[in-house]
N, C-alpha and C positions, 0 to 999 in steps of 0.2 A: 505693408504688413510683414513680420516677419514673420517666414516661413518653418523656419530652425522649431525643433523639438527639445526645447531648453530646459521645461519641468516637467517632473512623473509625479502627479499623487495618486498614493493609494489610500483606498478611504478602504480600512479595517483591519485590525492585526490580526492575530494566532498566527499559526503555521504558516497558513497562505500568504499572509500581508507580510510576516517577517521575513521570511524565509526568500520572497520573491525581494523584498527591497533590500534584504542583502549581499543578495547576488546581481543586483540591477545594480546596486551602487557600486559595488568592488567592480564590476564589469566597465561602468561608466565613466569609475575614480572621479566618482561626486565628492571628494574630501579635496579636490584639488582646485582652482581658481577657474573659473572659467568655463567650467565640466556638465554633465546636466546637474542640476540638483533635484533629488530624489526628497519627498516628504509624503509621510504615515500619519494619515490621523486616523486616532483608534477612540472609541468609543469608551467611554470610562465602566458604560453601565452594562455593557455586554459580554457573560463570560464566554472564554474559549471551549468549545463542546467537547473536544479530546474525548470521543469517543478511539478512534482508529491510533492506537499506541504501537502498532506496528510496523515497521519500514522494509526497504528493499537492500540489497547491497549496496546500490549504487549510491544511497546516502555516506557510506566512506568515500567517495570519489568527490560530493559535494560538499562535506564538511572538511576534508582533507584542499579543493579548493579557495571555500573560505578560509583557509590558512589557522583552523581550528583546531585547538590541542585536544585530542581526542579523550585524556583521562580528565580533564577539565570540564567537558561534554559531558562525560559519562556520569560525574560526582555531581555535575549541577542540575543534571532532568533525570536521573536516578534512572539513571539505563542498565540493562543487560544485554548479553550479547546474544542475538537468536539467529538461530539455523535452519530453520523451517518451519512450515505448519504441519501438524501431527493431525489428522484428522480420522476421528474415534469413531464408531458408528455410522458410517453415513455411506459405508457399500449395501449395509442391509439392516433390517430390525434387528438387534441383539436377544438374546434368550438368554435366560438368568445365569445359564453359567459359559455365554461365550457374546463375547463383545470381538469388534475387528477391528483394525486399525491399518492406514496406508500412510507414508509422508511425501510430501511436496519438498524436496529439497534444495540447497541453493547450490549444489556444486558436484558433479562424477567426478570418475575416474577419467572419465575422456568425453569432449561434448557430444554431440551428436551430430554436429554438422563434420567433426573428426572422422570418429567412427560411432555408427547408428547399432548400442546393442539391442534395441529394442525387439526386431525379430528373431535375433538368439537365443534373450530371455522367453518371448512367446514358443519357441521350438523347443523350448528345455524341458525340464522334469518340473520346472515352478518349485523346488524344493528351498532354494531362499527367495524370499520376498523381489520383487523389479529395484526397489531403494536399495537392498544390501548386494544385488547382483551388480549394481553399476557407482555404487557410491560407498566410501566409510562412514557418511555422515549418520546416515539412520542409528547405526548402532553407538553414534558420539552421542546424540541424541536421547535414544532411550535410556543410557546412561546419566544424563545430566550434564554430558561435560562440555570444556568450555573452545572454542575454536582456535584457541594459542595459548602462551604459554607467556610469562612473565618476560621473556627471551626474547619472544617477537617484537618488530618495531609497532609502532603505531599506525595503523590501517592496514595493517598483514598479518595473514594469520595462516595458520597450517590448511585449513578447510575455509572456505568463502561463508562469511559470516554480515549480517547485519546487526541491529538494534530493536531491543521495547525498550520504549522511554516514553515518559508523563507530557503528554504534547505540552498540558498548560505552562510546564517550568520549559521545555525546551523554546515555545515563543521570549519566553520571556527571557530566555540566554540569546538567540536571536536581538532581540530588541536590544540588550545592553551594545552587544558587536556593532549589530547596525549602526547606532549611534557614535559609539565613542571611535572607532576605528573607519567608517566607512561613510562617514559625515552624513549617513541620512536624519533628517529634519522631523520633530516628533511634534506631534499635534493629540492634545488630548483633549476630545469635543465629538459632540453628537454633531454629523449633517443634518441640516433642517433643512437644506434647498440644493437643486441643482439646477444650474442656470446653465441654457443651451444657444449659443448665437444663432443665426442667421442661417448660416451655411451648415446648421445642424450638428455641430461638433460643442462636447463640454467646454466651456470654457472657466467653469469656476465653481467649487462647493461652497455654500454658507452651512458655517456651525454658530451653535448657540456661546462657546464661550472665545472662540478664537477670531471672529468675523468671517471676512470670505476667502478664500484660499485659493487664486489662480494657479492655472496649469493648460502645458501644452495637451499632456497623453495624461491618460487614467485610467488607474487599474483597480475593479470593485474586486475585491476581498472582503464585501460586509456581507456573506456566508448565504439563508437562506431567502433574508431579505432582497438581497440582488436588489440593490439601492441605484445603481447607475443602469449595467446593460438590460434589468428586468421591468424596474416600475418607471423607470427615465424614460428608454428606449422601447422598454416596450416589446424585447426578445422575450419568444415565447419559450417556456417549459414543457419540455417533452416525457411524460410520462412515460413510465417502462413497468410499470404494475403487471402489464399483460405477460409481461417475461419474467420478470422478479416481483415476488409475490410478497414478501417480508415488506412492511412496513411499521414497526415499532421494534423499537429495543430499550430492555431493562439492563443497567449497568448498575453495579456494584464494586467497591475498591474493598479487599480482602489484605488485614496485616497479616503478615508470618506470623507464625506461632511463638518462633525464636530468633534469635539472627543467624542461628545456624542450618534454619530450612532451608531444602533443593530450591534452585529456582531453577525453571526448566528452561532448555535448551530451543524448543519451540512454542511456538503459538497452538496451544491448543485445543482446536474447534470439534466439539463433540454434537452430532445432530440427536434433535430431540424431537418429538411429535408433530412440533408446528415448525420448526428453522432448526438454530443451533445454539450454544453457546461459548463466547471465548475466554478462553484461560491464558493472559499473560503475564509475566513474571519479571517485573519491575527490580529492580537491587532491594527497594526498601516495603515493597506489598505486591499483593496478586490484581490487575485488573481484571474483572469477569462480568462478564453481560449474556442476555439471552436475544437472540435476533431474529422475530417471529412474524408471524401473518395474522393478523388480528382476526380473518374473515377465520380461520380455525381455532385461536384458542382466546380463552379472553386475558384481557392485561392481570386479572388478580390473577390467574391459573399459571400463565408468563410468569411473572414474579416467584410463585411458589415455587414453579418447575426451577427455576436459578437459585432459589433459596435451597432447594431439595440437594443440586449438584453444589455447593460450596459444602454442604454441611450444617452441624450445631454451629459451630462458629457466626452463621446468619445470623443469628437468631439477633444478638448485637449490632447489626449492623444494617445500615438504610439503604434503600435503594431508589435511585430516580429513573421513572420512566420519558424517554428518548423519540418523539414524533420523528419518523425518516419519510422522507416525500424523492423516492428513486426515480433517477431519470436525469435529462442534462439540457441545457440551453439549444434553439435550435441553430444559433451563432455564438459563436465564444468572445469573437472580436468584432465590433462594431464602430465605424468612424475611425474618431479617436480615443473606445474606453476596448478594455480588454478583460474578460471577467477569469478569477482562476480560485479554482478550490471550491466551496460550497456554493458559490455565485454561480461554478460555471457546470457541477455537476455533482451526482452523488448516485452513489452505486455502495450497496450494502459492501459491508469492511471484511467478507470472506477471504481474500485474497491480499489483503492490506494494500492494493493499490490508489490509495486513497494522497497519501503523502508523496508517491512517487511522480501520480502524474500532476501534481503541483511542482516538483523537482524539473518534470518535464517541459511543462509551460513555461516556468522560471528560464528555462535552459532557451526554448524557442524564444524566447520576449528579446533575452541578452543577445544573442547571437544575429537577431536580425531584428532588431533594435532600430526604427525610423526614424533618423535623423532629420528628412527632409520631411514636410507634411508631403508634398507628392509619395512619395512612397508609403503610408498608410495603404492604400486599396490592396497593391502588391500586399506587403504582410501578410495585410487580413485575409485574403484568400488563401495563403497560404496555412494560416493558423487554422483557419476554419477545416478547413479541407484535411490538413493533421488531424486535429483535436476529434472532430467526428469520427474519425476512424478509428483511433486510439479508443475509444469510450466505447463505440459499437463492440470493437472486439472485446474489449473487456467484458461487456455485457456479456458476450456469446461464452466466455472462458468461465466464468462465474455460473451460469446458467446450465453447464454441462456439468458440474458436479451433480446439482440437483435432477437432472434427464438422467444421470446413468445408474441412479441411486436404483435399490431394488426396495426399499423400505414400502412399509406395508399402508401406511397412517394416509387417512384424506389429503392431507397437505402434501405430503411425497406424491402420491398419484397425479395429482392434479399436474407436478410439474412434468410429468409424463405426457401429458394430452400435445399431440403435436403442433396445435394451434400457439401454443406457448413458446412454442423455440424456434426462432429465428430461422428462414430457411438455408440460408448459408451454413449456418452449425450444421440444420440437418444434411445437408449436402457432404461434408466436413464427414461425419460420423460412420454415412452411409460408405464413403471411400475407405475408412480404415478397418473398415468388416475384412475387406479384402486386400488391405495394403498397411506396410507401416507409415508410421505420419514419418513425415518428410519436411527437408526446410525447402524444398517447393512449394510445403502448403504456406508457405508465409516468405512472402517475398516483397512483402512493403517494408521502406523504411524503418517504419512507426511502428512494427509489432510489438504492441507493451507483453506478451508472453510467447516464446518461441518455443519451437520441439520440443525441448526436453520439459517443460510446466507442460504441456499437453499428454505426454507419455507418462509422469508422473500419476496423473487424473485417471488417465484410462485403464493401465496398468492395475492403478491401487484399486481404482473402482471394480475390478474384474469384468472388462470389457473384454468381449471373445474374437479375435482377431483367425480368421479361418485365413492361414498360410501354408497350410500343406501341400497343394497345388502347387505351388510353387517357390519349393524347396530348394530346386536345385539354382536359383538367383542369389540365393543367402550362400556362396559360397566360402565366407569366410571365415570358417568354425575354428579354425585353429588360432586366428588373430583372437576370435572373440573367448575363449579359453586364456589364451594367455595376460590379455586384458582383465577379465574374470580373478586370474591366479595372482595377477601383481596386485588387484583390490583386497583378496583377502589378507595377502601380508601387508598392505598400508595400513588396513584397518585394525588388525593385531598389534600394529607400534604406536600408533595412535591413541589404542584406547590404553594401552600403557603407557603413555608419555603422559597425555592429557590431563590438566586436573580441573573438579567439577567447575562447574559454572561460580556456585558461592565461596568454592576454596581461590577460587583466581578471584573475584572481585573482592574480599576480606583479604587478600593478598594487597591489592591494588589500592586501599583504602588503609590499609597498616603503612604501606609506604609512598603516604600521599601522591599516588597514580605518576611518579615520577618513571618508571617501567615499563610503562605498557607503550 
């Protein structure tokens, strides 16, 4: 028997299945004689849910790998450039004539593992907001504008910036790469069978129009189904209801009015009675959904409430309601199949870390890649033991917007009750009453959100951090002043230099993205 790890299929596209067998292929240089070879069979009759149209930074690092022209990217999934989540309402109920708002940003003045201004900001007068005291972004932001300039190269930009883009066209810009540049093998056919030898490893899918399709390793990408590690194998689904309470979402795709409307700078998540809803702004329309908990409001009320925050404008326009079932595999990796994206987990799209930690997986799969079937068990522990972590924490990161919220409605209270929140978090919260968070508090590898995405939350939420006692520790008020003084002059050339979001993309699309 040969032992070698010769074939990878992944049975399911979108994001997940492309995304990973582009990076598996380019890693493995399947275009070459000899190499693994990599094959995608996608299901014809199955669309891609592209709900979660928001990304991380680090998608420049991985699209900038795949050796991908970035204005090409942008023109073919109708991306924007985004800078953070702006999130509206959701430290407290609003009153008709005062709404609040905090942002999650993706870049300071100086990290925080640098220097920490966090208890500077909590010791000051609070007279600018935590975002504008340590970042220019906020105010590029509330402006509209765009994180570079026609000048900058491609994947550089004056402020750390990512991407909204239409998942379903960005699989499908995936898929063409994959293919013609990175030799993975396309198979377009429903799985009707999965056949498991002996020694309990996949050894082969039957489709209805391609026949059977063996393989050494396999990677299910076929979303909620979980066709190989759920109904094959038999990995069970771990609910998280009891922690994240949202289970339904109403999504809507909203045209501009003009081609000269803002498109905003971030993601815009506004909380509403039962969850929230998001606002992203695509080059060519607005994506918007509402993400709720059905046990408080009902799906017709859902709908309304998202028809209500678009506008007249609804009134034209359709919406489909979105079954979410939160929560994640109790194994990610199993034998020889390894599940990523909707197969392997799902946690409401608050945070957009939905497409990152597929980025992620993608990255563990290549990097330590089993060429021998001996080595399979090593991986898998290895993956499992990440993966868990990774997803717990995000839980716990996600789950503390909604604890620290002071909103009035049943559904905010509820996330209140302590039985709800993880005790780690509580543990977490309890410390920072009296201390600033720390990158001690995160010392694994695998932190999918570090200091400064926590300080952002607490901060914006108006979490009360009692540091007076011990004042005389922060002794560094004059570093953190002149850090302070050199942000507000970046952020005064900046927001002069800068030009909007739709004035650089109409730029970029006048000079067929040759530029950017």
């Amino acid at each position: 028997m040969n032992n070698n790890i010769d074939q990878v299929v992944i049975v399911g596209g979108g994001t997940a299945g492309w995304l990973t067998a582009a990076k598996l292929a380019k890693n493995l240089n399947s275009a070459a004689d000899n190499a693994v070879q990599v094959t995608l069979i996608e299901s014809p009759d199955i669309p891609t849910i592209g709900v979660g149209e928001g990304t991380w930074p680090t998608m420049r690092k991985t699209l900038a790998e795949l050796e991908i022209d970035e204005s090409e990217f942008m023109r073919f999934c109708f991306a924007s450039f985004k800078q953070a989540t702006k999130f509206v309402n959701w430290k407290e109920t609003p009153t008709s004539n005062k709404q609040n708002h905090y942002y999650h940003l993706f870049s300071g003045i100086v990290s925080a593992e640098e220097f920490n201004l966090s208890p500077y900001w909590s010791m000051s007068d609070k007279s600018q907001t935590y975002a504008d005291f340590i970042s220019p972004q906020a105010a590029i932001c509330q402006q509209g504008l765009a994180p570079k300039s026609m000048t900058n190269r491609a994947y550089e930009g004056l402020v750390n910036y990512a991407y909204h883009l239409d998942a379903g066209m960005f699989a499908d810009f995936l898929k063409e790469l994959s293919c013609r540049k990175f030799g993975v093998k396309y198979i377009s056919a429903n799985v009707t069978k999965v056949n498991v030898n002996e020694q309990g490893d996949i050894q082969a899918v039957e489709t209805d129009k391609a026949g059977i399709i063996p393989g050494d390793f396999f990677v299910d990408c076929s979303g909620f189904k979980c066709l190989l590690l759920g109904e094959t194998y038999g990995i069970k689904f771990k609910s998280i209801k009891d922690t994240l309470f949202t289970d339904n979402a109403i999504a809507m795709q909203v045209p501009y009015l003009s081609e000269q409307q803002d498109i905003n700078s971030a993601t815009i998540s506004t909380a509403q009675t039962a969850g929230w809803t998001w606002d992203i702004g695509l080059s060519n329309r607005r994506g918007t959904g509402y993400v709720y908990c059905s046990d408080f409001i009902s799906h017709e009320e859902a709908e309304a409430t998202l028809r209500a925050y678009v506008g007249p404008q609804a009134e034209q326009l359709s919406a489909r309601r979105i079954k979410m079932n939160c929560g994640y595999r109790e194994k990610f990796w199993h034998r020889n199949c390894v599940a990523i994206g909707l197969s392997a987990a799902f946690v409401e799209p608050l945070e957009a870390s939905a497409i990152f930690l597929i980025e992620a997986s993608a990255n563990m799969l290549c990097e330590q890649f089993p060429r021998h079937r001996s080595l399979l068990p090593i991986v898998e522990k290895k993956f499992n033991e990440s993966f868990t972590y990774r997803w717990e924490k995000t839980i716990d990161f996600i789950k503390l917007h909604y604890f620290l919220s002071n909103r009035s409605e049943d559904f905010w209270l509820a996330n209140k009750v302590l039985s709800s929140v993880p005790e780690r978090l509580q543990e977490q919260v309890r410390n920072w009453q009296y201390h600033p968070v720390s990158q001690y508090d995160f010392t694994h590898v695998y932190e999918p959100f570090l200091q400064d995405s926590y300080q952002y939350v607490l901060h914006g939420m108006g979490f009360s951090q009692q540091l007076a006692y011990n004042t005389s520790s922060f002794s560094q008020q004059a570093m953190a002043d002149s850090i302070n003084q050199k942000n507000q002059k970046i952020t005064q050339q900046l927001l002069a230099q800068l030009p909007t979001n739709r004035a650089l993309m109409t730029q970029l699309v006048d000079h067929n993205f040759q530029a950017i």
